[in-house]
C-alpha positions as CSV (number, residue, x, y, z in Angstrom):
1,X,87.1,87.0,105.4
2,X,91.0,86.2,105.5
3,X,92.6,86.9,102.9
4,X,96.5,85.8,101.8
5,X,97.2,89.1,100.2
6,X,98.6,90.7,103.6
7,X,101.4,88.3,104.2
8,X,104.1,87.3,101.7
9,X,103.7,83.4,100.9
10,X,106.2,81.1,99.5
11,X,102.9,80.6,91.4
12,X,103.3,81.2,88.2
13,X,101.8,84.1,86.7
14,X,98.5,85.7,86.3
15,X,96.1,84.1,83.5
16,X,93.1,84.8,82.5
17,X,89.8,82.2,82.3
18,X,91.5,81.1,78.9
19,X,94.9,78.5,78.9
20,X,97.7,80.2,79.6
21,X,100.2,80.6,76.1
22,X,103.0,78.3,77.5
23,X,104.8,78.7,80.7
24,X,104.9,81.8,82.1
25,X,107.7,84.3,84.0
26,X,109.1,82.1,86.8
27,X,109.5,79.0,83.9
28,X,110.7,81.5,81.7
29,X,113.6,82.8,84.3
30,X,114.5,79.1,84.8
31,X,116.3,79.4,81.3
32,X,119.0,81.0,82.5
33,X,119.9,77.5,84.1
34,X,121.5,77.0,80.9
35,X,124.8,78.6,81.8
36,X,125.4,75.6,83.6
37,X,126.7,73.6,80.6
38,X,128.7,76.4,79.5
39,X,132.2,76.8,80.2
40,X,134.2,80.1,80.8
41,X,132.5,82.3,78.8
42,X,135.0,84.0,76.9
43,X,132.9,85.6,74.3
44,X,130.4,88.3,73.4
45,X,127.6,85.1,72.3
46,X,126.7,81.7,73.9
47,X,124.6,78.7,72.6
48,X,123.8,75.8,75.0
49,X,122.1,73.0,73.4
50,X,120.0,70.1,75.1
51,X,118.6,72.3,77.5
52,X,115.0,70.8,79.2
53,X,114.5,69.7,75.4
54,X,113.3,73.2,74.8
55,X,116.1,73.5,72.0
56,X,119.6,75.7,72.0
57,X,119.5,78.5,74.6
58,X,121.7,81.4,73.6
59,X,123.2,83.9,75.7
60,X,124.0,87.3,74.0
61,X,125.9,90.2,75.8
62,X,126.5,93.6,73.9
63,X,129.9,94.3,76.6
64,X,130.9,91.2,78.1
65,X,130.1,87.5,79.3
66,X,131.7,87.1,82.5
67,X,132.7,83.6,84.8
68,X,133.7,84.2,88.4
69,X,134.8,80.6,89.1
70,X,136.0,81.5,93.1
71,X,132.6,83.8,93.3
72,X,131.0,80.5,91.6
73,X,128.7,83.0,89.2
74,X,128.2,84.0,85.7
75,X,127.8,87.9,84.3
76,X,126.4,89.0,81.2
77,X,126.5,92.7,81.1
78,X,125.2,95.1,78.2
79,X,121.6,94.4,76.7
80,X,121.9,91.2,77.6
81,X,119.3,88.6,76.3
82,X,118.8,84.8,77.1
83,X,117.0,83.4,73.7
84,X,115.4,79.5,73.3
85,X,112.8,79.3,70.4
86,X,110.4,82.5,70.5
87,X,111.3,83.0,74.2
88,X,113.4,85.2,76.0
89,X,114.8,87.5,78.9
90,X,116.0,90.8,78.2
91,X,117.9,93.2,80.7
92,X,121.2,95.5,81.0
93,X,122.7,92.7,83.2
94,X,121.9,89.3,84.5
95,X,124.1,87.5,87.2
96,X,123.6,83.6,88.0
97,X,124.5,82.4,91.3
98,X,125.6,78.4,91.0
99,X,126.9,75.6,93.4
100,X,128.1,72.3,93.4
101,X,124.9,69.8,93.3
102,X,124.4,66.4,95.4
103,X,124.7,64.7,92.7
104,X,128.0,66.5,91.9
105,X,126.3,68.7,88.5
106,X,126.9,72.3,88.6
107,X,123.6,74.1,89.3
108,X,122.2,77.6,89.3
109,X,120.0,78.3,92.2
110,X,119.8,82.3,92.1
111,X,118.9,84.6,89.0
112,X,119.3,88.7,89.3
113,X,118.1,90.8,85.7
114,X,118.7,94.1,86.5
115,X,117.7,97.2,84.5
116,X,115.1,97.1,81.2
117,X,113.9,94.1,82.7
118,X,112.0,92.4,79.5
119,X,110.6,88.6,79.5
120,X,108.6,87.2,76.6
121,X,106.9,83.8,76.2
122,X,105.0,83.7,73.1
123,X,102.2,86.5,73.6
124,X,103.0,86.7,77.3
125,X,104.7,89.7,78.3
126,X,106.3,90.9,81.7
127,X,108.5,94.0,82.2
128,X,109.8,96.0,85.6
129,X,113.6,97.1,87.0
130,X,114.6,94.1,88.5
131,X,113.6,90.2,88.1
132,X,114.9,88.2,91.7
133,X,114.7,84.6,90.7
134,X,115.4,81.9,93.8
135,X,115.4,78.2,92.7
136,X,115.1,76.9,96.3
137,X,112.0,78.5,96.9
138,X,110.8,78.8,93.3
139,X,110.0,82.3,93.3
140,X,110.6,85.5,91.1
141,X,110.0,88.6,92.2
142,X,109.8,91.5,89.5
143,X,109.8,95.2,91.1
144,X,110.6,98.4,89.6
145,X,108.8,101.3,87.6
146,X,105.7,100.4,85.1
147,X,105.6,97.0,86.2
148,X,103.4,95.6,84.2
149,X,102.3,91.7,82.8
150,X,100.5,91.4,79.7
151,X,98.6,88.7,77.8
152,X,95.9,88.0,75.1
153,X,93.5,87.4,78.4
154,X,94.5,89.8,80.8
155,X,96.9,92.6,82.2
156,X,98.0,93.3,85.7
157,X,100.0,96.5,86.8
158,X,101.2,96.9,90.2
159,X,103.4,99.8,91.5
160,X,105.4,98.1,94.1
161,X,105.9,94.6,92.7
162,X,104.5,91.7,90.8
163,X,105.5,88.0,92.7
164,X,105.3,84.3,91.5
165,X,105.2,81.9,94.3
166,X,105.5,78.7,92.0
167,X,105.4,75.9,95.3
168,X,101.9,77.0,96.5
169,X,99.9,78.5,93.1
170,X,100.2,82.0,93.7
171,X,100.9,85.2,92.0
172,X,100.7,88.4,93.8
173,X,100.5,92.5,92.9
174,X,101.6,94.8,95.6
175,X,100.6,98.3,95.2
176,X,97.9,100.0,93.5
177,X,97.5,96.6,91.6
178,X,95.4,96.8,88.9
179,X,93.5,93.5,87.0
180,X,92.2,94.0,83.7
181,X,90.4,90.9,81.9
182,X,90.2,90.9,77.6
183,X,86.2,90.9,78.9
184,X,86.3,94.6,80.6
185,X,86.0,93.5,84.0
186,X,88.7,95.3,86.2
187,X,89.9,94.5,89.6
188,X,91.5,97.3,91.8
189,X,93.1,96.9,95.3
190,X,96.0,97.8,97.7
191,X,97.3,93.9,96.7
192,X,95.7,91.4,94.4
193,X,96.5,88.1,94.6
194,X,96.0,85.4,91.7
195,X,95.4,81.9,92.6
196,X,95.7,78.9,90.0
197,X,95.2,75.0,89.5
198,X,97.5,73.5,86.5
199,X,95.5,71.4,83.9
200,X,96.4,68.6,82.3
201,X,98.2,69.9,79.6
202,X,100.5,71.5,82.1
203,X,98.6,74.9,81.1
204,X,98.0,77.4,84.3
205,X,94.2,78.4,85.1
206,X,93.6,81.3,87.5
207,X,90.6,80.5,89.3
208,X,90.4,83.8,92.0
209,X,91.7,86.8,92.7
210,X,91.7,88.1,96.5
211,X,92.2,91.5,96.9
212,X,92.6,93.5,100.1
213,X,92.7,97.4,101.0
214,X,90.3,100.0,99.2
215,X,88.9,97.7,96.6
216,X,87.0,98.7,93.6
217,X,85.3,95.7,91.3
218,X,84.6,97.4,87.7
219,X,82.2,96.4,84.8
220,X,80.9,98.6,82.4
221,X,79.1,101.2,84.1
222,X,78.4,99.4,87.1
223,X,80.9,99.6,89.8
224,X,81.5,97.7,93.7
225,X,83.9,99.1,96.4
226,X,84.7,97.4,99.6
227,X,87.3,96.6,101.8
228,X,88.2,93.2,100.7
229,X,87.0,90.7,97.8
230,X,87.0,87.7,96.6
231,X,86.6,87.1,92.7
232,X,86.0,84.0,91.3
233,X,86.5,83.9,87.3
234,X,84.4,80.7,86.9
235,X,81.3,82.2,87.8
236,X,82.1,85.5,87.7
237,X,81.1,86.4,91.0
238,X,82.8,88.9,93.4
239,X,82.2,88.6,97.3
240,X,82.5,91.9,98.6
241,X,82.7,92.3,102.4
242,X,83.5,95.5,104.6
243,X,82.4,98.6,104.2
244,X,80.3,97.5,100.4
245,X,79.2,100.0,98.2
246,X,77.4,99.0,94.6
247,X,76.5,101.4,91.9
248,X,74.2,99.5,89.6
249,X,72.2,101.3,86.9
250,X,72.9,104.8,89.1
251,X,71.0,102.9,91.7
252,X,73.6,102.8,95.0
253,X,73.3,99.8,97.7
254,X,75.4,100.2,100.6
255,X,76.2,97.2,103.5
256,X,78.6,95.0,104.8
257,X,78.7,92.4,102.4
258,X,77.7,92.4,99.2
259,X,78.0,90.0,95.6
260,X,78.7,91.6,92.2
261,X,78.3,89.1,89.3
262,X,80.7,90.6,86.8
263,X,79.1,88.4,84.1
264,X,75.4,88.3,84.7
265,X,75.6,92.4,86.1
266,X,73.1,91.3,88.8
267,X,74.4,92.4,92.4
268,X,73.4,92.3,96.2
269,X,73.6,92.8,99.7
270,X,73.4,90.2,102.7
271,X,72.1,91.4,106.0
272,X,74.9,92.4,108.7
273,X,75.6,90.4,111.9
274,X,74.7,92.9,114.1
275,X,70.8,93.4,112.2
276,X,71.5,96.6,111.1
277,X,69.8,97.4,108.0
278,X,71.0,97.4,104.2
279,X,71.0,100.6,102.5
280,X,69.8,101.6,98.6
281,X,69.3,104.7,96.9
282,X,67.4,103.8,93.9
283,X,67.0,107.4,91.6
């Protein structure tokens, strides 16, 4: 099985089977694109209206809102916080990186929130150290201590980073990542990565995870390890392969590739290519 997880693709963030509650971190970063109808920013508070048609954006700044115009960038240093409706960023400083359009519009194409790194979009939550936020390539990359993304559906932890890849559908955890669904199932691995499709309501669904490098598939009492997996939240049904081991009802199956259905609890092993025999310990 080949997996994305081990390279670094050019996604919007994790969801669970359920819609996800409006758009999620790399739509959320995109706010900051508001600066561009602002002009110097002379003081402490900001509000930029007829933004997207999201409503005012506001720009808050305990220290200082700063414009760079030969640097071409914008400051906000001191809890800073980027507000539109129930949504927001949060961090000690943000800096916006803009340019000259082809169309001749000022536009911001690079994002930085550094320190208490908060976003919010309705129940959606997503914290870490430092939010990177390219517009080119449409990704955000969130790394840091406790990095963590929480919603009604799901929660992911990771301890290296957490990256949205918005071009090609993809979400990835680096680092002891962690999945854990509102249902109990739980997904560990070295890197999990979250694939979606958009519905028609411009909603996100996740419809696998792929995770590579010591995985463990958890539900209830029954566990899977293996090297590499592939979940699918439709059916429920993980595809273990490499070095599989199942604990099912304190029975143990062992092999090269195995299924766990996280949803019907029935599991199984396939025979390998070389004939060797699978293994169970039934007590």
């Amino acid at each position: 099985m080949t997996s994305p997880v081990s390279r670094r693709p050019p996604s919007r963030a994790f969801a669970g089977r359920k819609p996800a509650r409006r758009r999620a971190l790399l739509g959320l970063v995109a706010w900051v694109w508001a600066w561009v109808g602002a002009a110097a920013p002379g003081v402490a508070q900001l509000a930029i209206f007829g933004t997207g048609g999201g409503g005012p954006v506001q720009v808050d700044a305990s220290e200082s809102l700063e414009w760079r115009e030969a640097e071409r960038l914008y400051i906000a240093r001191g809890d800073a916080l980027v507000r539109q409706g129930d949504d927001r960023l949060r961090a000690d400083q943000l800096v916006a990186r803009y340019r000259t359009g082809a169309d001749g519009a000022t536009e911001i194409y690079s994002v930085v929130a550094e320190g208490a790194v908060e976003v919010v979009s309705g129940d959606d939550r997503a914290r870490g150290d430092r939010l990177v936020y390219d517009a080119d390539s449409r990704t955000a990359i969130l790394t840091g201590t406790d990095l963590r993304y929480e919603s009604p559906e799901f929660t992911v932890t990771a301890r290296d980073s957490i990256e949205y890849y918005d071009a090609t559908g993809l979400a990835i955890a680096r680092g002891e990542a962690v999945y854990r669904g509102a249902d109990g199932q739980e997904v560990r691995a070295d890197e999990i990565a979250a694939r979606f499709e958009p519905r028609p309501d411009g909603s996100n669904e996740v419809v696998r995870l792929d995770a590579v490098g010591s995985v463990l598939v958890i539900q209830g009492d029954d566990r899977a390890s293996a090297d590499e997996a592939v979940y699918d939240l439709a059916t429920g049904l993980a595809t273990l392969v490499g070095n599989v081991a199942i604990v099912n009802a304190g029975n143990q199956f062992r092999g090269d590739i195995g299924e766990f259905n996280l949803t019907t609890g029935v599991s199984r092993l396939l025979n390998r290519q070389d004939g060797a025999p699978v293994r169970a310990l039934i007590r």
